[in-house]
N, C-alpha and C positions, 0 to 999 in steps of 0.2 A: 213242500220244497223238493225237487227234484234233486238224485243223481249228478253227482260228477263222472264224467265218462272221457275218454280218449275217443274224437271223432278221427272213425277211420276211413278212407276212402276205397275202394275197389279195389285200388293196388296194392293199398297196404294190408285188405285183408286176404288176397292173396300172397304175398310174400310171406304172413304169417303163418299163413297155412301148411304154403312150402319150408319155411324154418321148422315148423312141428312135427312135419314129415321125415326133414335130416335130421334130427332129434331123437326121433322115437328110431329109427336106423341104427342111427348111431351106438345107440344104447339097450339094441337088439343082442339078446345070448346074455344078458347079464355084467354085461362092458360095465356100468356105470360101479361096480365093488368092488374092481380096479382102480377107482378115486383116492389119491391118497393128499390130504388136503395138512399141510404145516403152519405152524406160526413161531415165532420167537418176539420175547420180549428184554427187554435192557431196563431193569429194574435199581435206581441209583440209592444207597442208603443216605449219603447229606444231601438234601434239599440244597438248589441254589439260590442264589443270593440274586436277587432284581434289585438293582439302590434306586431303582426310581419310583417302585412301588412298595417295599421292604424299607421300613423308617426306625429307627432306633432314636424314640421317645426319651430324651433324661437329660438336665442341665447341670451344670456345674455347679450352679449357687445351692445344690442339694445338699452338695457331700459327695459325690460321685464323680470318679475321677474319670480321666478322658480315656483309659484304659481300659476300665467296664465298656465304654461303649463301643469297644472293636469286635466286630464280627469277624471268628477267626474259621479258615477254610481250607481245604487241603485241593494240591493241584490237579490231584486226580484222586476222585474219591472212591468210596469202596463202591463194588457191585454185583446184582448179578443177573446172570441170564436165564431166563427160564424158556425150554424149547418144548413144545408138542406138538403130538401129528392126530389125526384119527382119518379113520377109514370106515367104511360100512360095517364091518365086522368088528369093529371096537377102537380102542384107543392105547396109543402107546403110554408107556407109563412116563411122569415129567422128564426132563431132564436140568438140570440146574447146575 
């Protein structure tokens, strides 16, 4: 069984050639440890509530009253963020 490969044509292996060319330029002198790459994330402590897929199982003829079965929830719930960066030369420490 053969390879899967990207059929390329003439032009697009030239244009590739010339993209690797402004590339390798670009990143001429050591430019590319100037990269400083971040992310953040929003981390929620109460799960939400889906009521179309979240089902609260339990009948009354148990013994269980209709009070048990309320899902109780705050309008804004707690959270938090977590921020980091790294660079070729390392990494900053979280932030939260």
């Amino acid at each position: 069984m053969g390879r899967k490969a990207q059929l390329l044509s003439d032009v697009n292996k030239k244009r590739r050639v010339e993209k690797g060319k402004k590339i390798r330029e670009r990143f001429r002198d050591s430019r590319h440890l100037d990269i400083f790459l971040t992310d953040e994330k929003l981390f929620s402590v109460e799960c939400s509530l889906n009521r179309q897929n979240d089902r609260v199982l339990c009948s009354t003829s148990k013994g269980i009253s209709p009070v048990a079965r309320i899902v109780k929830r705050t309008q804004k719930p707690a959270s938090a963020m977590v921020w980091g960066g790294i660079k070729a030369t390392g990494r900053t420490p979280r932030v939260h």
